[in-house]
C-alpha positions as CSV (number, residue, x, y, z in Angstrom):
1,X,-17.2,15.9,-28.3
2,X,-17.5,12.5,-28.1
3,X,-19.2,10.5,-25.2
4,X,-17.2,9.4,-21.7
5,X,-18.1,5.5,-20.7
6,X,-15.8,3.5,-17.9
7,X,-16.8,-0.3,-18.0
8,X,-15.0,-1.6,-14.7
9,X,-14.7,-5.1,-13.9
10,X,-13.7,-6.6,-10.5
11,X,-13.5,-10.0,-9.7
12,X,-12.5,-11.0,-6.5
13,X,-14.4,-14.4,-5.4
14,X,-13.4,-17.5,-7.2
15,X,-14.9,-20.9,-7.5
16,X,-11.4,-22.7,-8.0
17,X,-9.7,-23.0,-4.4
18,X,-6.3,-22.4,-6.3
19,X,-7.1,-18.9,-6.5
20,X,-7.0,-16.8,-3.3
21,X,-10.0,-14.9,-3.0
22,X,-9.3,-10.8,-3.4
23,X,-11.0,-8.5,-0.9
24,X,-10.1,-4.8,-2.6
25,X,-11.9,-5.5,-6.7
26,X,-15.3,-4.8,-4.9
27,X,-14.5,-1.7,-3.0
28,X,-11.8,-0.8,-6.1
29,X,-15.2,-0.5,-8.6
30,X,-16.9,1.5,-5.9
31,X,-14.7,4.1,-5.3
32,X,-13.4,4.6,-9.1
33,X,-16.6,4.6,-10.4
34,X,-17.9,7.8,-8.0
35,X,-14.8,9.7,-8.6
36,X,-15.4,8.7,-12.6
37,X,-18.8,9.9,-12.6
38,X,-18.7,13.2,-10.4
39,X,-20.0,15.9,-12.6
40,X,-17.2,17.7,-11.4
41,X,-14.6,15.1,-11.5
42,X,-14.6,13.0,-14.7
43,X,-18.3,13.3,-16.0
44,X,-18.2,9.4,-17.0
45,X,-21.1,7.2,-17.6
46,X,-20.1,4.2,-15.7
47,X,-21.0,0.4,-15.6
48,X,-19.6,-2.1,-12.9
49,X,-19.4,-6.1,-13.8
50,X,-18.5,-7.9,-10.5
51,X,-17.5,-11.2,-9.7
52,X,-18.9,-12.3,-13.1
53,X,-18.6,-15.6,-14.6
54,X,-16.2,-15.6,-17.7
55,X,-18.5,-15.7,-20.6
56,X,-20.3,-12.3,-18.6
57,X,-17.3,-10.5,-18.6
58,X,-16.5,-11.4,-22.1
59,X,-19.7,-10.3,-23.3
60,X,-19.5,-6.8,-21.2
61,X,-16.0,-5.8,-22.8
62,X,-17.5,-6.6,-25.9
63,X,-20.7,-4.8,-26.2
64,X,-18.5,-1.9,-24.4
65,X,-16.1,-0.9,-27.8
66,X,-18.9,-2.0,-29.9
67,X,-20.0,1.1,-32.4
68,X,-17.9,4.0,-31.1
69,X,-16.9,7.0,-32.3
70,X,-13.3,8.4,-33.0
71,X,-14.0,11.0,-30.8
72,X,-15.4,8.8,-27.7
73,X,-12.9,8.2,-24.6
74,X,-13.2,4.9,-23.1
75,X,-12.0,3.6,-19.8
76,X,-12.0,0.4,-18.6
77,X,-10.4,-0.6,-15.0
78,X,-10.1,-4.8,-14.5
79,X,-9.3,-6.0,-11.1
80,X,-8.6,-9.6,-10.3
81,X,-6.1,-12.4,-10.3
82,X,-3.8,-11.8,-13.5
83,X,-2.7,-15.6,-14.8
84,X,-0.1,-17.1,-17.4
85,X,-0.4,-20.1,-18.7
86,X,2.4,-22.3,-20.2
87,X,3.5,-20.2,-23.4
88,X,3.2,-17.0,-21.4
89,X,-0.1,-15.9,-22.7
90,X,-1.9,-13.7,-20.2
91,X,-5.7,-14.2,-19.1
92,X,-7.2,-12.4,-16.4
93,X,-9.7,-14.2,-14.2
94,X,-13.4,-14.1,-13.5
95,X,-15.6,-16.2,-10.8
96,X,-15.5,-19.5,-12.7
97,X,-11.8,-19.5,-13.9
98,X,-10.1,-23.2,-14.0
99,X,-6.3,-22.8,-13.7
100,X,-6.0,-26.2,-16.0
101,X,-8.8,-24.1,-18.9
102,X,-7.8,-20.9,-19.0
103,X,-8.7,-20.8,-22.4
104,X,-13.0,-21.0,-22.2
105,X,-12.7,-20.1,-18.2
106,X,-11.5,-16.5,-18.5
107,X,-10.4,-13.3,-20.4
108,X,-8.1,-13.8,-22.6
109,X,-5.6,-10.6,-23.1
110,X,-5.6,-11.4,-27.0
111,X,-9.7,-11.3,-26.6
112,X,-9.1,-7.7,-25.2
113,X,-6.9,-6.9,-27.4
114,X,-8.5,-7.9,-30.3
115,X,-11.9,-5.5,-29.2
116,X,-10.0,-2.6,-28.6
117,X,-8.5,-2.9,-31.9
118,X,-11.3,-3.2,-33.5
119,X,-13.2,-0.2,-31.8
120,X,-13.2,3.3,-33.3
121,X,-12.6,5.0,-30.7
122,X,-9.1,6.7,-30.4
123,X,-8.6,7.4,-27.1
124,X,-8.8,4.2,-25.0
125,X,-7.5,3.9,-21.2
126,X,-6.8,0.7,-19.9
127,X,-6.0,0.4,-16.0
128,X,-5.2,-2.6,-15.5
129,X,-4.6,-3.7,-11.6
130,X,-4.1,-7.3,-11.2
131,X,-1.1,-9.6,-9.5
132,X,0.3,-11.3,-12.9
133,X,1.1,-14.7,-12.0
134,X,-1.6,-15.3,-9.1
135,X,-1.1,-16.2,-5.1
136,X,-1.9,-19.8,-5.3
137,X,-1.2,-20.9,-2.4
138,X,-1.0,-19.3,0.7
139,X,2.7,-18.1,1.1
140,X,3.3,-16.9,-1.9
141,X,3.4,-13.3,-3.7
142,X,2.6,-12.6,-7.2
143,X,5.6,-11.8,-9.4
144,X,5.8,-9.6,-12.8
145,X,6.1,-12.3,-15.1
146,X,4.1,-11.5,-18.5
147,X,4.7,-8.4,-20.5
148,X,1.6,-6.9,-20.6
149,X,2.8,-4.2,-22.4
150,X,3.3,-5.9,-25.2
151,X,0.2,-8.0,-25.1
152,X,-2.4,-5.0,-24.4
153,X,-0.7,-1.6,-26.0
154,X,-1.6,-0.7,-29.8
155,X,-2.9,2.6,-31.5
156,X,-5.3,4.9,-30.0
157,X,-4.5,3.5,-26.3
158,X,-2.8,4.3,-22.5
159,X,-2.3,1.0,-20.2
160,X,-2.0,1.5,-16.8
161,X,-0.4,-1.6,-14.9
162,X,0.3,-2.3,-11.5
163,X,2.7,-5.0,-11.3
164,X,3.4,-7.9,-9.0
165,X,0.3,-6.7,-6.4
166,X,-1.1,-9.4,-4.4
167,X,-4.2,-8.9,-2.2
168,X,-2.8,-10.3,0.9
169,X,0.5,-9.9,2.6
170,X,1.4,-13.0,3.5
171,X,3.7,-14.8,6.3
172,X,4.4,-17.8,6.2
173,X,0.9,-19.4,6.0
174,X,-0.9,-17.3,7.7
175,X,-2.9,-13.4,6.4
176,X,-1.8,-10.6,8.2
177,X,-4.6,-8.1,7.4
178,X,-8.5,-8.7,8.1
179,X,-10.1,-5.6,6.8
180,X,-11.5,-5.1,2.9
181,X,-9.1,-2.2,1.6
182,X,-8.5,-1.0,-1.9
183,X,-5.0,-1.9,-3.7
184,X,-2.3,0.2,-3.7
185,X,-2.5,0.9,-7.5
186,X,-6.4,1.8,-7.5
187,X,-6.0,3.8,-4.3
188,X,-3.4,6.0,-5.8
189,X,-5.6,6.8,-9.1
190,X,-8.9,7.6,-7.0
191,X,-6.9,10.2,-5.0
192,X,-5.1,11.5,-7.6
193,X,-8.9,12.3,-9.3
194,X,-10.4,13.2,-6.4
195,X,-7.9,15.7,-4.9
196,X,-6.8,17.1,-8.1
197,X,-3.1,16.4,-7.1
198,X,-2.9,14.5,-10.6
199,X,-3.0,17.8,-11.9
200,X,0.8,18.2,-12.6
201,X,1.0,21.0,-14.6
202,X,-1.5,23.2,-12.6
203,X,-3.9,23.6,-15.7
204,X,-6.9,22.6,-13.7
205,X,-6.9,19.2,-15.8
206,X,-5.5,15.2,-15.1
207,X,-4.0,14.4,-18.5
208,X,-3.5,10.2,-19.1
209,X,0.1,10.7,-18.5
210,X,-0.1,13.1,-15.2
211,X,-2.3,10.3,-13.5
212,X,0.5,7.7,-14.2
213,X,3.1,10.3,-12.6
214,X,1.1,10.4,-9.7
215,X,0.4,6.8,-9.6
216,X,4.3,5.9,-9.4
217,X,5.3,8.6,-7.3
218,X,2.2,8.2,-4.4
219,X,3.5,4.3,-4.5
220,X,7.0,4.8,-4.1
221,X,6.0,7.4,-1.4
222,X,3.5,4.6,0.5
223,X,7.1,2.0,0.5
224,X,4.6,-0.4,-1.5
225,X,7.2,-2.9,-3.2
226,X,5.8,-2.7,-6.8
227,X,6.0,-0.3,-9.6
228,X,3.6,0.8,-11.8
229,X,3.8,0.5,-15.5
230,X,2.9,2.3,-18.5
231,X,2.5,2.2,-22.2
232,X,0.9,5.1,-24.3
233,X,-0.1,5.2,-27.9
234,X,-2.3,7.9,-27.9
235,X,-3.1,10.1,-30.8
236,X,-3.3,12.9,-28.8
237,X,-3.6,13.6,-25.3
238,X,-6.1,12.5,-23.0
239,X,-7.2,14.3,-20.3
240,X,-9.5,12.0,-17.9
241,X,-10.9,14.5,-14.7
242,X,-11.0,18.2,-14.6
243,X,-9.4,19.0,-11.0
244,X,-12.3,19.6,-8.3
245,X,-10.5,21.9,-5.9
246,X,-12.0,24.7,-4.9
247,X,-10.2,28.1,-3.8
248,X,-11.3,30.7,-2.3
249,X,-11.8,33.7,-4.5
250,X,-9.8,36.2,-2.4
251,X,-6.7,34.2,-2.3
252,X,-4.0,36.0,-4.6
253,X,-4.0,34.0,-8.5
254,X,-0.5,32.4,-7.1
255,X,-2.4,30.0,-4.8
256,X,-4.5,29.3,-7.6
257,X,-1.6,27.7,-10.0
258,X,0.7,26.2,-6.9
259,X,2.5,22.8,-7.2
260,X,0.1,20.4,-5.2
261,X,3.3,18.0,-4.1
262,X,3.3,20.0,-0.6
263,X,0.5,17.5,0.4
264,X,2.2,13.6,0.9
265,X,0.4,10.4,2.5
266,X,1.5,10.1,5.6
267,X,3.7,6.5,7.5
268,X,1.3,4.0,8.4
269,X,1.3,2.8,12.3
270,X,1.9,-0.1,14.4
271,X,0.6,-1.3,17.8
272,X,0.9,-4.2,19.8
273,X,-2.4,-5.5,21.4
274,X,-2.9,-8.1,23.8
275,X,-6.1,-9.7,24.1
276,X,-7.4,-12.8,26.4
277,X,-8.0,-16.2,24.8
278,X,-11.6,-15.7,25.6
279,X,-11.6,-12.5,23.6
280,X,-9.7,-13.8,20.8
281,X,-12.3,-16.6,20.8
282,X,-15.6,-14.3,21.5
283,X,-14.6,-11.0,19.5
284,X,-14.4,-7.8,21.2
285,X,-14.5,-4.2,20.6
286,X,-11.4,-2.6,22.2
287,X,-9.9,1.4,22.8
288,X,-6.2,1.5,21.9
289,X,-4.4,5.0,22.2
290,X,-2.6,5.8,20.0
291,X,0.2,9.0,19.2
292,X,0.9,10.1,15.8
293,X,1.2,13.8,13.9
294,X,-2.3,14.9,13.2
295,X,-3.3,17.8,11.5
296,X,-2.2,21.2,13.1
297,X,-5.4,23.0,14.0
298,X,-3.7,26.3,13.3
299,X,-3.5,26.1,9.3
300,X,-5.5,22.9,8.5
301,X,-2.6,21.4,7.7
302,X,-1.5,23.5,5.1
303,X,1.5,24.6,7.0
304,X,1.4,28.2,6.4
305,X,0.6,31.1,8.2
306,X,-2.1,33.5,7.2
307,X,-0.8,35.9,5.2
308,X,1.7,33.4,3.4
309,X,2.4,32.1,-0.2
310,X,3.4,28.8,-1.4
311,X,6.2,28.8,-4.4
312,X,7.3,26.6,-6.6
313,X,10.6,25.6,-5.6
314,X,13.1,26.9,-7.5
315,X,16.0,24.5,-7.0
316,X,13.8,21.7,-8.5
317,X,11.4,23.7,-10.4
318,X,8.7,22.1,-8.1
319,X,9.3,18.4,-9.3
320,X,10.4,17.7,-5.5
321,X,13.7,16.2,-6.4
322,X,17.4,16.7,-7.9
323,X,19.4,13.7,-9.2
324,X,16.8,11.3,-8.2
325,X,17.0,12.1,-4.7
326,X,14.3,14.3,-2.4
327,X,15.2,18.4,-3.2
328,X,17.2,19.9,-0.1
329,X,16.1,23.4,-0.6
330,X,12.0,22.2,-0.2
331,X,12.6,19.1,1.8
332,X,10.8,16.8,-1.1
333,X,7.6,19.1,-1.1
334,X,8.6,20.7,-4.3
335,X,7.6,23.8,-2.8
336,X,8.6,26.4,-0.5
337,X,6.7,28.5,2.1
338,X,7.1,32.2,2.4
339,X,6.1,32.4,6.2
340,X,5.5,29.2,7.9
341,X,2.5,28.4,10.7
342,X,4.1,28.7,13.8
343,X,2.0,26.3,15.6
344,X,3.7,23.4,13.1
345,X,6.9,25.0,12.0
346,X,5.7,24.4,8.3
347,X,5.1,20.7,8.6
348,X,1.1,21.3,8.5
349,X,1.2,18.4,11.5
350,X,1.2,18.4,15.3
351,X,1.6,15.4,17.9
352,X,-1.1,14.5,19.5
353,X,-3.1,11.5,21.8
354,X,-6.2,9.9,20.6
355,X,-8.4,7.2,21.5
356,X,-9.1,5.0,18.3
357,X,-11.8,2.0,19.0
358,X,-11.2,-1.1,17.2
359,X,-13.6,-4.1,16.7
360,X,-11.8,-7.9,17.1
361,X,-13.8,-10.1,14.6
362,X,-13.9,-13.5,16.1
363,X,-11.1,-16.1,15.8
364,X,-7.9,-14.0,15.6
365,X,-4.6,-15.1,16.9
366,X,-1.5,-13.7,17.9
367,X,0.6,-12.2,14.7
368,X,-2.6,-10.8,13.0
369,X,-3.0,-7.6,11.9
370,X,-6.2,-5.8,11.6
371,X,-5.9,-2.8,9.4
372,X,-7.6,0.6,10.0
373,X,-8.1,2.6,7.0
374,X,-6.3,6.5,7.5
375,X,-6.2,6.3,11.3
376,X,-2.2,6.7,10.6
377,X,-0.1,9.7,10.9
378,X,-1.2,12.4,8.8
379,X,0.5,13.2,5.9
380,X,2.6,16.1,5.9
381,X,1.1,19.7,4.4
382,X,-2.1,18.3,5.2
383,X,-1.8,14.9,3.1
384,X,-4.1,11.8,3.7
385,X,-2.8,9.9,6.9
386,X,-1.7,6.3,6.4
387,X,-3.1,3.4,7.9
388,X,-3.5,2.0,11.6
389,X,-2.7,-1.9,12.3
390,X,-3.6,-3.0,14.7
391,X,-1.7,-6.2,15.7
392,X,-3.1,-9.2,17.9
393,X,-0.8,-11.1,21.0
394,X,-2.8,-13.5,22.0
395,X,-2.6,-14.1,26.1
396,X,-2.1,-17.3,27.2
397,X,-5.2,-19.0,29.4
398,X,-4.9,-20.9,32.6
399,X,-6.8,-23.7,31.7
400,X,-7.3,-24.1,28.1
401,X,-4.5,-24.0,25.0
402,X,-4.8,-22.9,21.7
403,X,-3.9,-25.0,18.3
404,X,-4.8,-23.7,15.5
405,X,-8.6,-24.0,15.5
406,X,-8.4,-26.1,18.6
407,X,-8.7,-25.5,22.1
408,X,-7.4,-28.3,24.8
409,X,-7.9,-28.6,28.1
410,X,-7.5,-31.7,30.4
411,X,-10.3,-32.8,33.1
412,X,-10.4,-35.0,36.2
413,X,-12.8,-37.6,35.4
414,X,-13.6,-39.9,38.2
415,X,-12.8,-44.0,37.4
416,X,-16.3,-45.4,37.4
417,X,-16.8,-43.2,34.7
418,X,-14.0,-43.8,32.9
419,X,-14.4,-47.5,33.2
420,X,-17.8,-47.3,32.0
421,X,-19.0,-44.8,30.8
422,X,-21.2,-41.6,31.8
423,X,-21.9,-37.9,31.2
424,X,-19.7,-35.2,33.1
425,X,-20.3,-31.7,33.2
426,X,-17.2,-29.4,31.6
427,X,-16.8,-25.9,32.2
428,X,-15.9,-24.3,28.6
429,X,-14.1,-21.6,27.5
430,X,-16.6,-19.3,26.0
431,X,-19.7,-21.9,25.7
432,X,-20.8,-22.4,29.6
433,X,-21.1,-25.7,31.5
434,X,-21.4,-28.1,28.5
435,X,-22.5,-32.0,29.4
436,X,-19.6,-33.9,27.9
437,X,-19.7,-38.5,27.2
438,X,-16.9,-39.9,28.4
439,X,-16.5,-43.7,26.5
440,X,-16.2,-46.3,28.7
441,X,-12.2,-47.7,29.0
442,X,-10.9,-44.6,29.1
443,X,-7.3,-44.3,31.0
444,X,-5.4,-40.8,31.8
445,X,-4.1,-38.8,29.3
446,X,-6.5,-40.0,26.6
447,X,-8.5,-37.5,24.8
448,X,-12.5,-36.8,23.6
449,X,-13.0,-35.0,21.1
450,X,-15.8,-32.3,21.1
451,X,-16.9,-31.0,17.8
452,X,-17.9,-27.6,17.6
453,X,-16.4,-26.1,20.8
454,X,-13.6,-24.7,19.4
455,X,-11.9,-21.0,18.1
456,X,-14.3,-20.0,15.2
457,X,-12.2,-20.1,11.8
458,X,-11.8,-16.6,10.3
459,X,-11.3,-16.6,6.4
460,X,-9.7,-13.9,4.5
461,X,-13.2,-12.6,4.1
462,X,-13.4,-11.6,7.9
463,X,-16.5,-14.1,7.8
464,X,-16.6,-16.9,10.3
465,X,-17.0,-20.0,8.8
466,X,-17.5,-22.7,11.7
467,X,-15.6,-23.5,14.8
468,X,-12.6,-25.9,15.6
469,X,-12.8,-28.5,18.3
470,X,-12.5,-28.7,21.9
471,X,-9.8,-31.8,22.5
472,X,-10.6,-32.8,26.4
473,X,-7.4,-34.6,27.9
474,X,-8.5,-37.4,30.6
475,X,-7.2,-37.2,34.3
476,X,-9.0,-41.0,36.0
477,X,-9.2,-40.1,39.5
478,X,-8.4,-43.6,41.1
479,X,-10.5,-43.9,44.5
């Protein structure tokens, strides 16, 4: 037995403002590398690189395929902005990439490729989750522009690929989702590990292959608009994770080798909130209710009575569907239920109300969505619920309008004042009675700009980063 090491690298702050900054790669390394090195899990020495400079990362991949063996099983997960330049070569990014020098400024794919060619090992896994042409600017998406599969596959190796992800779902110019999540892609690989449900064949082991099956099938169940790739040249399979699921030792051996497809992620959920100015401006924690299918207290979501069995269904042989559409006979589960729970009719989910608090960072503004992570609908048989957003409709305010970062409000100023000059006292939105100069010749509907008294500007981080401007409008009161 050779040994198990997992290099991942993340990158997902950059010091070129043409690339979008990336708020999953940090909490992508995280997660992958627990579920990697859980003794019962993977049993992988792990090493994380994040937000590395370019001659870092270059050095880590490196030293990582420097003197293996044949029998060592390597793993090594990138995440960050995926870039081509002008003959379609493909580099992936790091902290100090320049768009215009691609070349000295990040990873090249033939640098990769050219390290795992040369390393001994014969069972290499590449998972490679990165947005292939790069969100430049804000408005638009990545597209699936560079074969990677050509660039990266070769003897001894799997690639992974998750194609045309972009960290931010954009409209029009504005992000719609404030919270750090992992991708998509990543997601679907840690829960296929963690859960065992990678574990197609039931042997109690994710084979290279399974995890890719999973991978396209947990996407094209979430609706994300992207589909996985994959390229194997392995020598022989590759098993990654044993599957950590306990069972109970008095169940019957058929629970023991039952398809796992019964549990599916469940739909994510919408709500409208509406929120003062002042609260948009401040921040606020706030209670929403919400009603979704949670899981049925009855069978822990499992959607069988006591004394039942789940089969493999035997119109689709437990693969869930028939002519590339969901099975009839099991409803898409790819297995059927002997005697269902009653409480849930099978569906291992029950309606219910519940109070879910969510915290406001300041600055938001109407069409913003703040995403809560599984405080969806549960998934049916028991599957991980999907997300919560949360979106913002911002209430309009009696005295003071919103632009952008801007707040305006108009004042009655009286004419001595405004002929020559003088301090007045302003009542603010969310600073208090602020003394305010008024410039001598000033006539109505001419404005003074406050600096600093504005809506605090959110950045894609969730960090404030300063304040807009309060823009007073003049009102000369003649006497």
């Amino acid at each position: 037995m050779g040994v198990r090491d997992a290099l991942l690298i993340a990158t997902g702050t950059y010091s070129s403002g043409r690339l979008a900054g990336l708020r999953s790669p940090a909490a992508d390394v995280v997660e992958l590398a627990g579920v990697l090195a859980d003794p019962a899990i993977g049993w992988f020495e792990t090493r994380q690189v994040v937000d590395a400079p370019a001659h870092q990362a270059m050095r880590a991949i490196e030293g990582f395929f420097r003197n293996r063996g044949t029998d060592d099983l390597l793993v090594l997960h990138i995440s960050c902005h995926g870039v081509k330049d002008d003959d379609g070569l493909l580099y992936f990014a790091c902290a100090d990439t320049d768009p215009d020098l691609l070349a000295s400024t990040s990873v090249p794919a033939e640098f990769l490729h050219a390290q795992m060619g040369r390393c001994r090992a014969k069972s290499i896994v590449l998972l490679l989750d990165c947005c292939f042409s790069g969100a430049f600017v804000p408005g638009m998406k990545a597209v699936a522009g560079v074969d990677a599969k050509e660039q990266l596959s070769g003897y001894g190796r799997a690639v992974l690929m998750a194609t045309g992800r972009t960290e931010y779902a954009w409209e029009g110019s504005r992000f719609r989702e404030l919270e750090p999540e992992p991708s998509r892609f990543t997601e679907a690989i840690v829960h296929g590990l963690r859960t065992g449900e990678a574990d197609r064949d039931g042997d109690g082991r994710v084979a290279v292959d399974e995890l890719y099956e999973h991978v396209y099938e947990r996407l094209r169940e979430s609706g994300a608009k992207q589909t996985p790739q994959w390229s194997s040249e392995l020598v022989h399979r590759v098993y990654l994770a044993n599957r950590a699921i306990s069972v109970p030792a008095d169940r019957p051996p058929k629970f023991r080798t039952r398809p796992q497809r019964r549990a599916r992620r469940g739909q994510d959920a919408l709500i409208l909130l509406d929120i003062p100015l002042l609260n948009a401006v401040l921040g606020t924690t706030e209670t929403v209710q919400v009603e979704t299918a949670n899981t049925c207290g009855g069978c822990e979501g499992l959607g069988t009575a006591a004394d039942s069995l789940v089969e493999r269904c035997h119109a689709c042989d437990g693969d869930a569907l028939r002519e590339g559409e969901d099975c009839e006979t099991c409803k898409g589960f790819g297995t059927l239920i002997e005697n269902p729970c009653p409480g849930c009719a099978g569906d291992g989910r029950v309606v219910a109300r519940r109070s879910v608090r969510v915290k406001i960072p300041p600055g938001v503004g109407s069409g913003m969505r703040i995403r809560l992570t599984e405080q969806g609908e549960t998934g049916p048989g028991g599957g991980p619920a999907g997300d919560l957003y949360v979106e913002i409709n911002e209430l309009p305010d009696g005295r003071f309008e919103r632009h952008g970062n801007d707040l305006h409000c108009t004042t009655t100023v009286p004419a001595a004042i405004a002929r020559d000059g003088g301090i007045i006292d302003l009542e603010t939105l969310a600073d208090g009675v602020k003394k305010i100069r008024i410039p001598g010749g000033m006539k109505s509907g001419q404005t003074v700009r406050v600096a600093g008294l504005g809506v605090p500007v959110l950045r894609a981080s969730g960090e404030v980063d300063g304040r807009g401007d309060l823009m007073v409008t003049v009102d000369v009161h003649e006497r």
